[in-house]
C-alpha positions in Angstrom: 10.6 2.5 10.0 9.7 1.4 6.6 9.6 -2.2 5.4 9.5 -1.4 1.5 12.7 -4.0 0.9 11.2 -6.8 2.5 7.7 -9.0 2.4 8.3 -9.9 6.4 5.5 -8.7 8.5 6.0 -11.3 11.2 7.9 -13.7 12.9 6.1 -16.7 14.7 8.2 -17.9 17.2 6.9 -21.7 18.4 7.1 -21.8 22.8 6.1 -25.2 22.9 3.6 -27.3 20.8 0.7 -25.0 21.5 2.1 -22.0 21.9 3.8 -19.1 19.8 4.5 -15.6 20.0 3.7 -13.2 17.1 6.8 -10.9 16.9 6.7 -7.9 14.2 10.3 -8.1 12.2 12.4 -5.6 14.0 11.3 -7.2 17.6 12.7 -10.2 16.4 15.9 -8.8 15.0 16.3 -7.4 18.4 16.8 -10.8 19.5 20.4 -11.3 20.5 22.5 -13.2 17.3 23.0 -16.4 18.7 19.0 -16.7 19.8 17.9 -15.9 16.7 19.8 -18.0 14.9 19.1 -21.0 17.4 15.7 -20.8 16.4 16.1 -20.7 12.5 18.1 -23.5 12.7 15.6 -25.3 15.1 12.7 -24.6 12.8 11.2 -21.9 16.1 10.9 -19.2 13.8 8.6 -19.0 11.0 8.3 -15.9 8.8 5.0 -14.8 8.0 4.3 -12.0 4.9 1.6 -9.2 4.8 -1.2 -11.2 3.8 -0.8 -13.7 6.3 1.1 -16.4 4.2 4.2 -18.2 5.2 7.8 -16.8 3.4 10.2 -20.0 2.7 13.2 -19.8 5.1 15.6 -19.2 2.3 14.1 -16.1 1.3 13.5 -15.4 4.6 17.0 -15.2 5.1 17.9 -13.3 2.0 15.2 -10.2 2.7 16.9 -10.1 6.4 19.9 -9.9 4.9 19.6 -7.3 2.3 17.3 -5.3 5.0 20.1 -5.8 7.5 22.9 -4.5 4.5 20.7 -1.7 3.2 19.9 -0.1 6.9 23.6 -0.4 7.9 24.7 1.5 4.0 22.5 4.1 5.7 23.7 4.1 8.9 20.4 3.2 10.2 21.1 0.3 11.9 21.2 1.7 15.7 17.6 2.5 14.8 16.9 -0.7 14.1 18.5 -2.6 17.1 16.9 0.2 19.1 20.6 1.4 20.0 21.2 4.8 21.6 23.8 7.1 19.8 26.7 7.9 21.5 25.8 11.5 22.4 28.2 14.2 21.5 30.8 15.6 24.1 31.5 19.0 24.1 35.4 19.9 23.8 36.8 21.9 26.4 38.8 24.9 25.4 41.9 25.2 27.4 43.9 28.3 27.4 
């Protein structure tokens, strides 16, 4: 999926003092609501750009945000949270 409305790359979630896990951005928007926003707010998450650098949290935020707004105007969002469609039950004519 592209990532042309956002600078995220990466996520870098911190385990423990020595150890984090490199998550690309739709991995860690997987991440159930409430977990995700546990470790913003516990300074676990860092969000790391194309070339490496680290994004401030704010805008951080705001590029997950508009991503999150501009996948759902398109009805993309099941893609995104790797959700299956409902599929499509065939009617039964009755005579």
């Amino acid at each position: 999926m592209e990532l042309n409305c956002t600078k995220i790359a990466h996520v870098s979630i911190k385990k423990s003092h020595t150890d984090y896990e490199i998550l690309d951005l739709f991995q860690f928007l997987r991440i159930d609501l409430a977990q995700r926003t546990k470790m913003i707010l516990q300074r676990q998450a860092e969000f790391i750009d194309y070339d490496g650098e680290m994004i401030p949290l704010g805008v951080a935020i705001k590029e997950i945000t508009l991503l999150i707004s501009k996948l759902k105007e398109e009805g993309r969002i099941g893609e995104l949270l790797g959700e299956k469609r409902p599929e499509k039950k065939e009617e039964l004519e009755v005579s």
